[in-house]
VOFIFI-937743 format. One record per residue: residue number from 1; residue in three letters; chain; x, y, z of N, C-alpha, C in turn. Coordinates in steps of 0.1 Angstrom, whole numbers, plus 5000, padded with zeros to 4 digits. Layout:
! VOFIFI-937743
> seq	type	mol	nc1	nc2	nc3	cac1	cac2	cac3	cc1	cc2	cc3
> NUM	ala	A	X	Y	Z	X	Y	Z	X	Y	Z $
...
***
This chain:
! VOFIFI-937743
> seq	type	mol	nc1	nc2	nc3	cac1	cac2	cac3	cc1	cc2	cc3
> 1	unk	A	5769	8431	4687	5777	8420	4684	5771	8407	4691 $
> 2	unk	A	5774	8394	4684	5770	8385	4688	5778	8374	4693 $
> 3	unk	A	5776	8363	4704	5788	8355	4708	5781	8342	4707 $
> 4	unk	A	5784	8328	4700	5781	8321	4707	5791	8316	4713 $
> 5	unk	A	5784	8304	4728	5786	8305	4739	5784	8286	4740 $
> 6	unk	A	5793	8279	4742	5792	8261	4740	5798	8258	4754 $
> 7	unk	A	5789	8257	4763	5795	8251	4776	5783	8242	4782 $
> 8	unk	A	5787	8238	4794	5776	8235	4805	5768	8243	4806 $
> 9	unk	A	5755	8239	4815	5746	8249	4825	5740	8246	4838 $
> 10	unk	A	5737	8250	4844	5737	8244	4857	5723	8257	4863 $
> 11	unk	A	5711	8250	4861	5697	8256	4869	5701	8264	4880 $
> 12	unk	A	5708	8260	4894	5710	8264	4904	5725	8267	4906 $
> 13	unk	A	5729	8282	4908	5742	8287	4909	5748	8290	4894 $
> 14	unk	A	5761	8294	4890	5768	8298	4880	5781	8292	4877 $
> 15	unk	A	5781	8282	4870	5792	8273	4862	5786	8276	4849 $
> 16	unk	A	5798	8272	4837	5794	8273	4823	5787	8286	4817 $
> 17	unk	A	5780	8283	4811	5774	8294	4804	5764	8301	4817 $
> 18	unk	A	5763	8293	4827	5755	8301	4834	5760	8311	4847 $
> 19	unk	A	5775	8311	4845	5782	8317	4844	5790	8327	4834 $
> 20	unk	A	5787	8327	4823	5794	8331	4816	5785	8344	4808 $
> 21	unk	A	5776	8336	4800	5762	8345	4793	5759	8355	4801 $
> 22	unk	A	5755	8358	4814	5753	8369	4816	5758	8385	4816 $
> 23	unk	A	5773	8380	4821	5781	8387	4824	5785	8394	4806 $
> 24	unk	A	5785	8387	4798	5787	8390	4778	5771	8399	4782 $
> 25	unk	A	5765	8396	4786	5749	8401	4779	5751	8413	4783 $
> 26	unk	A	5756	8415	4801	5754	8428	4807	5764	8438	4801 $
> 27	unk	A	5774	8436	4790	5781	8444	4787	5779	8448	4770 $
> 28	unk	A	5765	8440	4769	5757	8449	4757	5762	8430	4746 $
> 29	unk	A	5765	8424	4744	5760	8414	4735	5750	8404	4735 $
> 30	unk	A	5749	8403	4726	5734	8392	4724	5746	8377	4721 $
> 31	unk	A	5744	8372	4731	5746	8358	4735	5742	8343	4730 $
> 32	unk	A	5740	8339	4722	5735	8326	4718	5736	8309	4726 $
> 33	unk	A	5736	8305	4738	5741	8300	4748	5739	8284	4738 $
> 34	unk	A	5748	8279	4736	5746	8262	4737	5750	8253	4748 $
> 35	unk	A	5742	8248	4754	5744	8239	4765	5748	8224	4763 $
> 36	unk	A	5763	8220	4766	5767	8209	4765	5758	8198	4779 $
> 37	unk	A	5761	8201	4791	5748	8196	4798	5739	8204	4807 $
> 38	unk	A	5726	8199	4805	5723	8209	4820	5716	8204	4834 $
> 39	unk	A	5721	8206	4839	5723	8199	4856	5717	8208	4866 $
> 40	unk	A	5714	8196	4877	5709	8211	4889	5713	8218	4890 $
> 41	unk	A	5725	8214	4894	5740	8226	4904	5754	8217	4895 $
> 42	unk	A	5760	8228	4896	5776	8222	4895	5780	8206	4902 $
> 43	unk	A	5787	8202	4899	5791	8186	4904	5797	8188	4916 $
> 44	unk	A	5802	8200	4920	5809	8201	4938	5799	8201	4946 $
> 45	unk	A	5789	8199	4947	5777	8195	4955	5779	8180	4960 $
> 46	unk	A	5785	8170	4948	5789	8159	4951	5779	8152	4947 $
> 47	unk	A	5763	8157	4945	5746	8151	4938	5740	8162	4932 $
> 48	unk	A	5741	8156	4919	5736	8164	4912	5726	8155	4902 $
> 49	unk	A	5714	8164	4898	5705	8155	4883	5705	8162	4872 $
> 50	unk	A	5704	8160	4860	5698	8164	4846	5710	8162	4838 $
> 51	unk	A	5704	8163	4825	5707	8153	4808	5722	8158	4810 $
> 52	unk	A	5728	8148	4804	5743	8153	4792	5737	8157	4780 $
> 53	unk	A	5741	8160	4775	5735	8164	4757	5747	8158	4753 $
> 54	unk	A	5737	8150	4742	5753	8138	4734	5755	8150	4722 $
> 55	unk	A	5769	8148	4711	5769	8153	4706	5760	8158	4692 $
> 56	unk	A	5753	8147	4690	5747	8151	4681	5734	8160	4683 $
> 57	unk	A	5730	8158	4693	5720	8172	4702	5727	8184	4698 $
> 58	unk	A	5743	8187	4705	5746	8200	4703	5748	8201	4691 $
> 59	unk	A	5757	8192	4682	5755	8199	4663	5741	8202	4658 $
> 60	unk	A	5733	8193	4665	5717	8195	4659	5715	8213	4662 $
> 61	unk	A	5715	8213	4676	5715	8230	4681	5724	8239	4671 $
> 62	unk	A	5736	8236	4671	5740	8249	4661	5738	8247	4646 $
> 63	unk	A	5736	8239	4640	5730	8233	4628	5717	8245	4625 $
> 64	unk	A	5709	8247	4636	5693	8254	4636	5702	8265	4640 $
> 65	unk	A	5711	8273	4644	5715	8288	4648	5720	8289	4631 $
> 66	unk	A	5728	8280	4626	5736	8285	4616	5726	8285	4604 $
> 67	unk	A	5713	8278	4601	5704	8276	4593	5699	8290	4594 $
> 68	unk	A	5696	8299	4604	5692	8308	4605	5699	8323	4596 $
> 69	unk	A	5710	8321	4598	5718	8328	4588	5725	8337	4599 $
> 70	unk	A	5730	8332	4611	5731	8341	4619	5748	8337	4623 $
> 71	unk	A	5752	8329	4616	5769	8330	4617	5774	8343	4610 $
> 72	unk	A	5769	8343	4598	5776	8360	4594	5779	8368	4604 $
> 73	unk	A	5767	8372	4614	5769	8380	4627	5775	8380	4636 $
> 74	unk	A	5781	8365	4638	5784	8364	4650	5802	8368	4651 $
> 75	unk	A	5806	8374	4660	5814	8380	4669	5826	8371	4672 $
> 76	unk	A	5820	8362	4678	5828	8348	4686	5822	8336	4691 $
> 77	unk	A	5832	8328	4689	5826	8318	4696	5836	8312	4708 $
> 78	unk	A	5827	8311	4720	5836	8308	4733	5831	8290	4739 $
> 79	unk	A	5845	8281	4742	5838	8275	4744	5846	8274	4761 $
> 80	unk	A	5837	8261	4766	5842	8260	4783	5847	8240	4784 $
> 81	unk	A	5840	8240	4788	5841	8227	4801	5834	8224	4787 $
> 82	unk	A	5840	8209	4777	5836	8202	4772	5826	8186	4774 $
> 83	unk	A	5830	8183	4784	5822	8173	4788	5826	8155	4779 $
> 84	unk	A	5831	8156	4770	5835	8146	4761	5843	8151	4752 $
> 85	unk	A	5854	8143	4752	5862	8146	4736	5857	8144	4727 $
> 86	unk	A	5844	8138	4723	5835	8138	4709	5830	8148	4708 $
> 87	unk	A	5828	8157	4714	5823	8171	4717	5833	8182	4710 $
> 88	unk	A	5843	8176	4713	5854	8188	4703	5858	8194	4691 $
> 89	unk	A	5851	8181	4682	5854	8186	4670	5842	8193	4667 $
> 90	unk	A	5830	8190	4672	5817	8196	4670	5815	8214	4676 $
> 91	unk	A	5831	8217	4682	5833	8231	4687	5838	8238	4677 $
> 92	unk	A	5851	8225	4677	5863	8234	4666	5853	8235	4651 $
> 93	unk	A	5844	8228	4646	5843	8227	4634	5835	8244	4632 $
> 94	unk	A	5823	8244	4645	5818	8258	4645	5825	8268	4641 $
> 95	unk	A	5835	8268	4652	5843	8278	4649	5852	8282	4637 $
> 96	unk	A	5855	8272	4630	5855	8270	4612	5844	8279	4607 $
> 97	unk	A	5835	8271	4605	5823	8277	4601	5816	8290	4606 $
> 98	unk	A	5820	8298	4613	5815	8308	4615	5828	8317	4611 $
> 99	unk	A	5839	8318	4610	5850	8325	4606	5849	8325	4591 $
> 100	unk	A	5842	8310	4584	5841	8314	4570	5827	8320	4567 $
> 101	unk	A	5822	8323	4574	5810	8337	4570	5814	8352	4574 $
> 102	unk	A	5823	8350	4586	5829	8360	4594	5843	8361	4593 $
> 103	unk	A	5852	8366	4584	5866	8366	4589	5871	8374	4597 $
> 104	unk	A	5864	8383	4602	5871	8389	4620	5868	8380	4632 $
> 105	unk	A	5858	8369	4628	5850	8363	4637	5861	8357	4649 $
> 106	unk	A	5865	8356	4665	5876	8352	4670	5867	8335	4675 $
> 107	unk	A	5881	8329	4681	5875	8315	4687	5884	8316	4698 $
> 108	unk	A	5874	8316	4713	5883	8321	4722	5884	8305	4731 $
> 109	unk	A	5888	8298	4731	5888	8286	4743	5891	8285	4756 $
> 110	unk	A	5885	8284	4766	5890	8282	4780	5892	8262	4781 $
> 111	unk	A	5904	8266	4780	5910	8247	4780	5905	8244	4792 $
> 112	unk	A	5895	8242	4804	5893	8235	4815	5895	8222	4812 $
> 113	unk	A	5903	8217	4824	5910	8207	4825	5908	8199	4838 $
> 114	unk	A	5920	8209	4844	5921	8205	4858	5929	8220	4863 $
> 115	unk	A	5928	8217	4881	5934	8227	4883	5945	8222	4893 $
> 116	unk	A	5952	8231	4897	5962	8227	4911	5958	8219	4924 $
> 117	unk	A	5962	8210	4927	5960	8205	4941	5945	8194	4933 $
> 118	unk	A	5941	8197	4923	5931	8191	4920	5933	8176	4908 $
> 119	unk	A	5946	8181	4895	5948	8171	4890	5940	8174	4880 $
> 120	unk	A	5935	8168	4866	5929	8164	4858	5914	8160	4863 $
> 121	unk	A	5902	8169	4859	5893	8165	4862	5880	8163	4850 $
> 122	unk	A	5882	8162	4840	5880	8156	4822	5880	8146	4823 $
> 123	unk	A	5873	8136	4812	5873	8122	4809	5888	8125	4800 $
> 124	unk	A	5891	8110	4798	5902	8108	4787	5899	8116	4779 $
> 125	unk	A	5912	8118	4772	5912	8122	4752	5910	8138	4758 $
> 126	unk	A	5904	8142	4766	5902	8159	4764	5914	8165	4766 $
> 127	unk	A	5922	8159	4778	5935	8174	4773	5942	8173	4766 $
> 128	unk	A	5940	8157	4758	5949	8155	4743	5941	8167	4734 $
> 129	unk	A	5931	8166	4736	5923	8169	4723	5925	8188	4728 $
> 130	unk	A	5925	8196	4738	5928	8204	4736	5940	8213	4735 $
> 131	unk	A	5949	8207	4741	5965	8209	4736	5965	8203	4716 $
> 132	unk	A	5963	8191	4711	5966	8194	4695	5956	8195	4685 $
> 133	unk	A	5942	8204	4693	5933	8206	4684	5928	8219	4685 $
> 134	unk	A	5926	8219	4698	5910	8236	4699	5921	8243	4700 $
> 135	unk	A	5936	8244	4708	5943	8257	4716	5951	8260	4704 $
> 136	unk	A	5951	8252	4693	5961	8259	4680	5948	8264	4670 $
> 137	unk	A	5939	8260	4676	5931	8268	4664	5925	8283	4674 $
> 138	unk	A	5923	8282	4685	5922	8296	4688	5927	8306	4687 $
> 139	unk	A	5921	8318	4692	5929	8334	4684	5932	8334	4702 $
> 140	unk	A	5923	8333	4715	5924	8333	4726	5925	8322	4733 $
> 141	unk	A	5932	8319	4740	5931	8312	4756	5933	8321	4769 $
> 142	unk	A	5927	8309	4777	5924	8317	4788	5928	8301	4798 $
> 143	unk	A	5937	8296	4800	5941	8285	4811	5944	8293	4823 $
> 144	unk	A	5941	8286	4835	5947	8281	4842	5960	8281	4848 $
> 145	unk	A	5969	8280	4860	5980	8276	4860	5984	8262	4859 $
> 146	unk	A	5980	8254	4860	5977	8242	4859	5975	8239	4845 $
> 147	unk	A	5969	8243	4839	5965	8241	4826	5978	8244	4814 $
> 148	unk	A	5980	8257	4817	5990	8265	4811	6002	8259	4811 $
> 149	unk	A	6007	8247	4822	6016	8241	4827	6018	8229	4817 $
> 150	unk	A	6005	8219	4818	5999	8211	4808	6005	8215	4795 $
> 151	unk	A	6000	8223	4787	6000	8225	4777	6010	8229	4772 $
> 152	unk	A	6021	8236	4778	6035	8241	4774	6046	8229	4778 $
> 153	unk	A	6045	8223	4790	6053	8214	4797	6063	8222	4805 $
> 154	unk	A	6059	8235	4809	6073	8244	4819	6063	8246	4831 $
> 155	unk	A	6071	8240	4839	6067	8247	4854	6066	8258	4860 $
> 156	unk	A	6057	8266	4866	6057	8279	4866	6059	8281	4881 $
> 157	unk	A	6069	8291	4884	6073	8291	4893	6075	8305	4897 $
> 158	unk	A	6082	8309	4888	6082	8329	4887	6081	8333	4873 $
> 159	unk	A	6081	8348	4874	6073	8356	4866	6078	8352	4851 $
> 160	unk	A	6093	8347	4852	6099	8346	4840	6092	8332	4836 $
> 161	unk	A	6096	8322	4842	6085	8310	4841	6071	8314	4833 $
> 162	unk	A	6060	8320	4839	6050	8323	4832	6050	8332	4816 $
> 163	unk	A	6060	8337	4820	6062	8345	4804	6068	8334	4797 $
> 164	unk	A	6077	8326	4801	6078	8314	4788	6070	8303	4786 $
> 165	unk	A	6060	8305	4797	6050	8292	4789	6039	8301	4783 $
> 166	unk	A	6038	8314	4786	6026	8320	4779	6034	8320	4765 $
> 167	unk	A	6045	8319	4761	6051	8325	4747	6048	8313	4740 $
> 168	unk	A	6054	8299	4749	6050	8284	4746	6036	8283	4738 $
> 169	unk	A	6030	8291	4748	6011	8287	4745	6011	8292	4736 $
> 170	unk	A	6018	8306	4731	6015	8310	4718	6020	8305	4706 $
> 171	unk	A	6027	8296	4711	6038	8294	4696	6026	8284	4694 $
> 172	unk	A	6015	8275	4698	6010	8266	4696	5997	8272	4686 $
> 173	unk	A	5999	8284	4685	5987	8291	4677	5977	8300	4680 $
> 174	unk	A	5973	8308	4695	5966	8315	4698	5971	8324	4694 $
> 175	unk	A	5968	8336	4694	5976	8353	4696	5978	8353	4709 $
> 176	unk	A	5964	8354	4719	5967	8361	4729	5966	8350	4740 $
> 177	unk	A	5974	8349	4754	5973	8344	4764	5963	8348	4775 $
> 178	unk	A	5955	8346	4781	5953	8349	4797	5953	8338	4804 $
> 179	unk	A	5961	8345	4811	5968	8331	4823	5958	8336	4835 $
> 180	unk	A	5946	8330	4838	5939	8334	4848	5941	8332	4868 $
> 181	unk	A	5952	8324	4865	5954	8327	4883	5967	8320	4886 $
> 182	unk	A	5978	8336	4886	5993	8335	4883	5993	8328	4902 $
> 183	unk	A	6005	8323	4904	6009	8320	4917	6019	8319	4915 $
> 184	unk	A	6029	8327	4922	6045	8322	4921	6051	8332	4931 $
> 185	unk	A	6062	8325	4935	6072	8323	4943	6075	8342	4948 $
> 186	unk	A	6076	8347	4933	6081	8359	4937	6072	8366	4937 $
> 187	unk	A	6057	8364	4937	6053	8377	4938	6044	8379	4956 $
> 188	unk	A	6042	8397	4956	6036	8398	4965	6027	8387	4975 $
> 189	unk	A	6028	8394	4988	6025	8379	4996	6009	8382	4999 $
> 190	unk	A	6002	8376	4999	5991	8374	4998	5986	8377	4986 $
> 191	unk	A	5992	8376	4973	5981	8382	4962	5983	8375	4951 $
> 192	unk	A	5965	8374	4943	5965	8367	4935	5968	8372	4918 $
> 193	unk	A	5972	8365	4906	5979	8378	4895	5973	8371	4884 $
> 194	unk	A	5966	8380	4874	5965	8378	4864	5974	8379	4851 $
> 195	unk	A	5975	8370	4841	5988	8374	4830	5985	8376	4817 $
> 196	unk	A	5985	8386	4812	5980	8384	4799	5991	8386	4787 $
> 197	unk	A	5992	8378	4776	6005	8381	4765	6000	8377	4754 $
> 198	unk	A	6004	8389	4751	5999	8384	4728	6011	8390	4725 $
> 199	unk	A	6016	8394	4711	6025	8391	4704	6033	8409	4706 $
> 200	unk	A	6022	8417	4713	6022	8432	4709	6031	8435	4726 $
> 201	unk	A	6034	8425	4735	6036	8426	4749	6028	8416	4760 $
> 202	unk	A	6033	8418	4773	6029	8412	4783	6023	8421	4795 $
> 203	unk	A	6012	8421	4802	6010	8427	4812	6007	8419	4824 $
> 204	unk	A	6007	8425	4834	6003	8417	4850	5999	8422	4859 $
> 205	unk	A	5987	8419	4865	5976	8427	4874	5976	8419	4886 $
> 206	unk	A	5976	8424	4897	5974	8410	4909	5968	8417	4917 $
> 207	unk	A	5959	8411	4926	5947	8419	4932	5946	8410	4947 $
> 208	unk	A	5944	8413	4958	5939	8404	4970	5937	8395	4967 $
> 209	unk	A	5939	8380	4975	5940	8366	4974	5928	8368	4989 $
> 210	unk	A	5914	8365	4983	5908	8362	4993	5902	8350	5000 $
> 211	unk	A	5892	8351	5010	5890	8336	5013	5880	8327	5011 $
> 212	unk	A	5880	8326	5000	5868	8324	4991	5873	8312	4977 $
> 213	unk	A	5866	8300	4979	5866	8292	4963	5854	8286	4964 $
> 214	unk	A	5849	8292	4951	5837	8283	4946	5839	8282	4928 $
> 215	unk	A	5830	8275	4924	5832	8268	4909	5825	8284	4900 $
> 216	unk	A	5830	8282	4891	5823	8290	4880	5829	8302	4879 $
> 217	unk	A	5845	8306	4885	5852	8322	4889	5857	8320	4868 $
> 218	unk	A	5863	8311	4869	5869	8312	4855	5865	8313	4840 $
> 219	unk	A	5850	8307	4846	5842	8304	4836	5837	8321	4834 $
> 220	unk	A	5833	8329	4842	5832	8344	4839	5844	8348	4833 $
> 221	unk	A	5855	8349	4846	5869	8351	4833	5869	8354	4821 $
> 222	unk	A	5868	8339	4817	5871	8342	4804	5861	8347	4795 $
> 223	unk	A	5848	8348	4797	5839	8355	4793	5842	8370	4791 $
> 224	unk	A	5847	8371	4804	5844	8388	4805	5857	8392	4797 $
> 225	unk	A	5869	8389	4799	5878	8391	4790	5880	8388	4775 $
> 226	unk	A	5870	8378	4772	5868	8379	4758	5858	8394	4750 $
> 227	unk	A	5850	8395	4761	5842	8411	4754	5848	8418	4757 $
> 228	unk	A	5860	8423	4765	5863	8433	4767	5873	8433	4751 $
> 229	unk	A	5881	8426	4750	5886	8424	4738	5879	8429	4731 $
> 230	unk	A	5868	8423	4725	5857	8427	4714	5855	8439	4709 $
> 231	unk	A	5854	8446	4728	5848	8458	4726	5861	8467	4724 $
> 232	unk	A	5872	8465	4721	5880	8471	4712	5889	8476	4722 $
> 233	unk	A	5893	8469	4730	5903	8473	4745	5911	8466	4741 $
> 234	unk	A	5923	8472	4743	5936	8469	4744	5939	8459	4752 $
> 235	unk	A	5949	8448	4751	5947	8435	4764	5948	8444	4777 $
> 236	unk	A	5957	8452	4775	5960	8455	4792	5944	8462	4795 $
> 237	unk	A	5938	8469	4783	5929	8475	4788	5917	8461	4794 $
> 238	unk	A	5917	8449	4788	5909	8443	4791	5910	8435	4802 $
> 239	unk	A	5925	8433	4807	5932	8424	4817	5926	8436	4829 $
> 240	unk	A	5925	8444	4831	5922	8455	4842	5907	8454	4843 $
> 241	unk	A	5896	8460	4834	5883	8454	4835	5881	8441	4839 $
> 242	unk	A	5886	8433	4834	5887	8416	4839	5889	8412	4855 $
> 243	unk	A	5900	8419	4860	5902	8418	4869	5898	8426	4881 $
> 244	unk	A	5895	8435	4877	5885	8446	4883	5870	8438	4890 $
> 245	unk	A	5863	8434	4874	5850	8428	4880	5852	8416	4888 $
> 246	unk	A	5861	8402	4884	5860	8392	4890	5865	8397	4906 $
> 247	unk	A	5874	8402	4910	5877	8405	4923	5867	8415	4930 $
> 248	unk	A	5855	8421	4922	5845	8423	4930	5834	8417	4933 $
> 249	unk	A	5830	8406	4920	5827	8397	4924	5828	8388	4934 $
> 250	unk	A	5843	8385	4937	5845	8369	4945	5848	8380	4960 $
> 251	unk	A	5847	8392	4965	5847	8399	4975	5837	8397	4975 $
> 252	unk	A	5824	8406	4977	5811	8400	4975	5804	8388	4979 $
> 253	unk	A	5809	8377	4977	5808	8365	4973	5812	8355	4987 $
> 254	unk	A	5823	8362	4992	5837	8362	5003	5825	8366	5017 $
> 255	unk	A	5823	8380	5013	5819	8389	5025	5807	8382	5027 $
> 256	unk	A	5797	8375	5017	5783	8370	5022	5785	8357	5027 $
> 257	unk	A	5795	8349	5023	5795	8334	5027	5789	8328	5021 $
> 258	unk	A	5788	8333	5005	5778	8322	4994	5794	8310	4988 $
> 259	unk	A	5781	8298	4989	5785	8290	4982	5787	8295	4968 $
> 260	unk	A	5777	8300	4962	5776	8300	4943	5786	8319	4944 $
> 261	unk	A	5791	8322	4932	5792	8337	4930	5781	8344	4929 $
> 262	unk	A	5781	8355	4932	5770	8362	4933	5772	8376	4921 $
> 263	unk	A	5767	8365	4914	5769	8373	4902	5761	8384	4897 $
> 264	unk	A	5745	8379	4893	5733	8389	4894	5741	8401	4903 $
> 265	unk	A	5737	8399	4917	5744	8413	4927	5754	8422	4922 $
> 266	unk	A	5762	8416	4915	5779	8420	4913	5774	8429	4897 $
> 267	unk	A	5763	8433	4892	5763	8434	4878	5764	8448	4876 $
> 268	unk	A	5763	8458	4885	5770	8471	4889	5786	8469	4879 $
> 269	unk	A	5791	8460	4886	5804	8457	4888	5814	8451	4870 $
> 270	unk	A	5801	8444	4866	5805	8442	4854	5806	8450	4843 $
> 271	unk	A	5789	8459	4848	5788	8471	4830	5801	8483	4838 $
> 272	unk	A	5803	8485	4849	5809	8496	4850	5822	8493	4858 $
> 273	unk	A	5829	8485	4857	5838	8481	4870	5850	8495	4875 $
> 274	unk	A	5853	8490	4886	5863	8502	4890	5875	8498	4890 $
> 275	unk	A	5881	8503	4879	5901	8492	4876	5902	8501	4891 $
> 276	unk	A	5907	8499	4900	5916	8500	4915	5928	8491	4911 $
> 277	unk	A	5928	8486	4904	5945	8480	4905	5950	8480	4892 $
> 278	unk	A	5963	8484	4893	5974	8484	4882	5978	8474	4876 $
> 279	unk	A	5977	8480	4859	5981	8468	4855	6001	8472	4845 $
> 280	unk	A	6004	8462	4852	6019	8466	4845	6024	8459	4837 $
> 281	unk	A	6034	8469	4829	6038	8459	4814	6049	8453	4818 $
> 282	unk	A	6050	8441	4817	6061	8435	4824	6071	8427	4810 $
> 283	unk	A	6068	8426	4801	6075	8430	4787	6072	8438	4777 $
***
């Protein structure tokens, strides 16, 4: 199966697709990456160099994948960190166009936005443009708490909280939810929870809250949770793999004292991860 893949890239460390593509490759798909910019390092460096790619670069790029004849094939299309709201319809339109070569074809979006304590970190027009454009045309999301909050308008506070903004998120047109980093009031103390809800149920997985933040955890996320899907896993089945690898990842990651995730390292962890935590159906 095939995915394309419409984010950033970044030479040094793993944000966007350079986070994302490997982790789809190592679990057996062929990957098609489109790069919206590519930069040294991620922008938390605070200095960074290399191009934005305006939009007509990236239509030009998938223009030459789809000339090929290779949308019939493709699987999915995932996108990330848009970089400009002109950029969006040049996502959503793909994902049109590859669903009408492909009608199982999914379009999975990670609405990056902003996150907690951080605020909106997008130019204008993007989280307009992904609340009444890309998140009702997806089959998947993958926000944020922050994001997830955005987009429904309910504050998430407990567990009930997050099951009515994931129901929110769905009434807006996805199937399925992943709420990638639950925090709330009631749950276990020190731990971080993943949420996932489509229309068939809800499940919730929470794993050690370690001491560790660096850029690019979500951007795997949603990657890895979109192939697991693919590969014909049930959400809960894919919410457990998901959360299995990223928490061995960002341990790892924790234990060496890397800035970037150490992802390469962690790839044990991806083709074969060890679910050690439960995932429960919580509706």
């Amino acid at each position: 199966m095939s995915i394309i893949s419409i984010q950033s890239s970044v030479a040094y460390g793993h944000v966007g697709n350079s986070a994302a593509v490997f982790p789809m490759q190592r679990l057996g798909f062929e990957v098609w990456p489109v790069n919206t910019v590519h930069f040294s390092n991620h922008t938390g460096y605070g200095e960074w160099r290399g191009p934005i790619l305006g939009e007509g670069d990236v239509r030009e790029v998938l223009l030459g994948v789809e000339e090929r004849g290779a949308f019939s094939g493709c699987a999915a299309v995932l996108s990330g960190y848009m970089g400009d709201a002109s950029l969006g319809e040049t996502i959503t339109d793909t994902a049109r166009r590859v669903r009408s070569e492909n009608g199982s074809a999914l379009y999975c979006c990670d609405p990056v936005m902003g996150d907690v304590g951080r605020g909106f970190f997008v130019r204008p027009g993007i989280p307009e443009f992904m609340r009444e454009v890309a998140v009702p045309q997806a089959d998947i999301i993958t926000p944020n708490q922050f994001e997830l909050e955005y987009l429904t308008g309910v504050k998430i506070r407990s567990l009930d909280d997050a099951l009515r903004a994931a129901e929110a998120a769905r009434g807006l047109g996805p199937e399925l939810v992943l709420l990638t980093s639950l925090s709330r009031t009631d749950a276990p103390e020190g731990t971080i929870e993943m949420l996932a809800v489509s229309g068939t149920g809800a499940w919730l997985v929470g794993t050690p809250e370690l001491p560790v933040s660096v850029n690019g955890a979500g951007d795997a996320t949603a990657a890895l949770f979109l192939a697991h899907n693919l590969l014909g896993g049930s959400p809960a089945g894919a919410l457990s793999k998901t959360a299995a690898t990223v928490f061995s990842m960002l341990e790892r990651t924790s234990r060496e004292k890397s800035r970037e995730i150490l992802l390469v390292a962690a790839q044990k962890d991806i083709a074969e991860p060890d679910e050690r935590f439960p995932v429960k159906r919580v509706r």
